[in-house]
N, C-alpha and C positions, 0 to 999 in steps of 0.2 A: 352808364349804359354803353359802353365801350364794347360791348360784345352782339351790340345790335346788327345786323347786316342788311333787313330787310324794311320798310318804309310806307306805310301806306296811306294813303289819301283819301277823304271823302269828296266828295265834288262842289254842292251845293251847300252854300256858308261857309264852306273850311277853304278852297284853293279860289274859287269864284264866287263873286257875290251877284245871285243870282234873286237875290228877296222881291226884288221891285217887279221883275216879270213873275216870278211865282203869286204876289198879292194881289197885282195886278188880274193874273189870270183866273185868282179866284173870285175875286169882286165881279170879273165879268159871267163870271157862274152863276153867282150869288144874282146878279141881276137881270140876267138872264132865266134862270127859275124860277126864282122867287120876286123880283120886282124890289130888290133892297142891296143894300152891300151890307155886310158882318165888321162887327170889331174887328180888327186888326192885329190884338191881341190872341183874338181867337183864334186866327188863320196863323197868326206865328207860332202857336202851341201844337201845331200841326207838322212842323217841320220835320224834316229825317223820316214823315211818315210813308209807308206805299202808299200812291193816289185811288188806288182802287181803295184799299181800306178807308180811308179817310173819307171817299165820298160814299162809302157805302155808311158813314156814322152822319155824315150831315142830310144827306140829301135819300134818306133809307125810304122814299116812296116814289122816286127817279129810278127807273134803270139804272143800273151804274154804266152800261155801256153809252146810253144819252148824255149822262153829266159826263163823264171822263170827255167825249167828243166834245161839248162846249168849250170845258176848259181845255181840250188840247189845241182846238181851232184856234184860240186866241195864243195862247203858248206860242204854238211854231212860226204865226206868225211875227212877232215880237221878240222872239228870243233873243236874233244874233244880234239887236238893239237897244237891248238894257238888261247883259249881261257887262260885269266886266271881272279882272282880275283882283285879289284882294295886294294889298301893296307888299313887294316884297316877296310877293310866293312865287312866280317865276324864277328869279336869282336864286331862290333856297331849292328848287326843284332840278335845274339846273347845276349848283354845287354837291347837290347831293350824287347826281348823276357823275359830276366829275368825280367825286371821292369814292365812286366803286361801290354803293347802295345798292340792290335792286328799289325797284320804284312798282308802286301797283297804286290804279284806282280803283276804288268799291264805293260802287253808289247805289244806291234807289230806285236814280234815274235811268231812263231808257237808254237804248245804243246812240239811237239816232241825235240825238241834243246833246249827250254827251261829249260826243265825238265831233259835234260841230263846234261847239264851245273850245276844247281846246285847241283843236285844230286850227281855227281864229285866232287863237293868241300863243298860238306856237310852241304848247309844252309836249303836244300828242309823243313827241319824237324821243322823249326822255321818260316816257312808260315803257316795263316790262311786258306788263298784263292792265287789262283793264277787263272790270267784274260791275256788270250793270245788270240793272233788274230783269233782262232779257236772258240771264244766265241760270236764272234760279227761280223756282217759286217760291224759295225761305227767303226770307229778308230781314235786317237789320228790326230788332236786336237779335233773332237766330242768330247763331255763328256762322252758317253756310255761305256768306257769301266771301268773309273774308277766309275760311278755310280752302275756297275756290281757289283764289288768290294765290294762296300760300306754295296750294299743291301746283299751279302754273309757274309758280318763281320758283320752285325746288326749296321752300324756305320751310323754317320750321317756327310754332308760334314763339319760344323762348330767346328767340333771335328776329322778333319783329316788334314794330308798333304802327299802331293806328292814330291818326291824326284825325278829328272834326269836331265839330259845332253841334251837336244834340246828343240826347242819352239815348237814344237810337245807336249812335257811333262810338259811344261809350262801354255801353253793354255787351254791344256786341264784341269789343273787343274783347271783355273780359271775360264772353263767355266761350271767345275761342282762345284762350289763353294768352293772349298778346297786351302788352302795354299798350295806355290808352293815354291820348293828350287831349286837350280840350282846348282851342283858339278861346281867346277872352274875346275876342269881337263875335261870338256867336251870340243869338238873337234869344234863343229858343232855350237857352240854361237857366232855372232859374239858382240864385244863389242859398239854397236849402239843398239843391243836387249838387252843387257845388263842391259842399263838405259834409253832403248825407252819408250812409253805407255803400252807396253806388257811385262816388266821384271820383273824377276820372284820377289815374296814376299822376300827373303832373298838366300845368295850365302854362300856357304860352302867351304873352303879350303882345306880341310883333313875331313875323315868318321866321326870323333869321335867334330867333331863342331855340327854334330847335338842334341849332347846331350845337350849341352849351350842355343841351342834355346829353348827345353824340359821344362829347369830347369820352 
């Protein structure tokens, strides 16, 4: 992949592991509403998803504007607390920035968490563009948000790839023409997507494998 130039990020599972305030936040929905907490498994098959969709599939006789505000209530507060970096992805974020990559985030997630999140642990400074749910109504697996992206870094998809943790981040790579990677510590893959029709271009075991595909 030597003719890659452009690099892109999901946020949540792929650069930051963010799982324990996200299940967290749902559990307090879940019990909050309903008076119960959900599998865990459930809430994880949920991942990469928009929050508005998602609570419009679980909770389809709530408002979606009531649940979103439970669970965001408890979110914000919580966030910058049990959030942290996954190991390793700093240093590769960093290197890439030295080695003259452009660099883009695309996520799901809002402006405002996203932007706290890095900004706490100090990578904000080594994005080009950063592409959050505030930017688009299409979202992940549409391609619209990583072609946002693209068009902000001057890049083009045959000279990018996409980095994350669901087939959300997967697809949608593919359905904007970009190579897709897939971290092995993501939660929300199972191993039938893996090596189905839809798996991703290549699987990374630790941050610093992406440099190996670079070369």
């Amino acid at each position: 992949m030597s003719k890659i130039d452009t690099v892109l990020f999901d946020f949540d599972g792929t650069v930051m592991n963010t799982n324990d305030v996200i299940i967290n936040s749902w559990q307090h929905t879940f019990r909050t509403l309903e008076n119960r907490e959900e599998d865990e498994a459930k809430i994880i098959a949920t991942f990469g998803e928009p929050l508005q969709v998602t609570m419009e599939k679980l909770f389809p006789n709530v408002p979606v504007e009531e649940s979103i505000q439970v669970y965001r209530s408890y979110h914000y507060d919580n966030f910058g607390e049990l959030i942290s970096l996954f190991p390793g992805m700093k240093e590769l974020i960093a290197e890439l920035k030295k080695r003259g990559y452009k660099l883009g985030m695309v996520t799901s997630r809002l402006r405002r968490t996203t932007e706290q999140g890095m900004e706490k642990y100090g990578i904000m400074e080594y994005f080009d563009t950063v592409v959050t749910a505030d930017d688009t109504d299409k979202h992940k697996p549409d391609p619209e948000p990583i072609n946002i992206a693209l068009e902000k870094l001057g890049s083009v998809p045959e000279k990018s790839i996409m980095l994350g943790d669901t087939m959300f981040d997967i697809l949608c790579a593919k359905n904007a023409g970009v190579k897709s990677v897939l971290v092995s510590w993501a939660m929300a893959v199972s191993e039938e997507e893996k090596t189905g029709p839809n798996r991703p271009d290549y699987i990374i075991d630790q941050a610093d494998d992406l440099l190996k595909l670079l070369i």
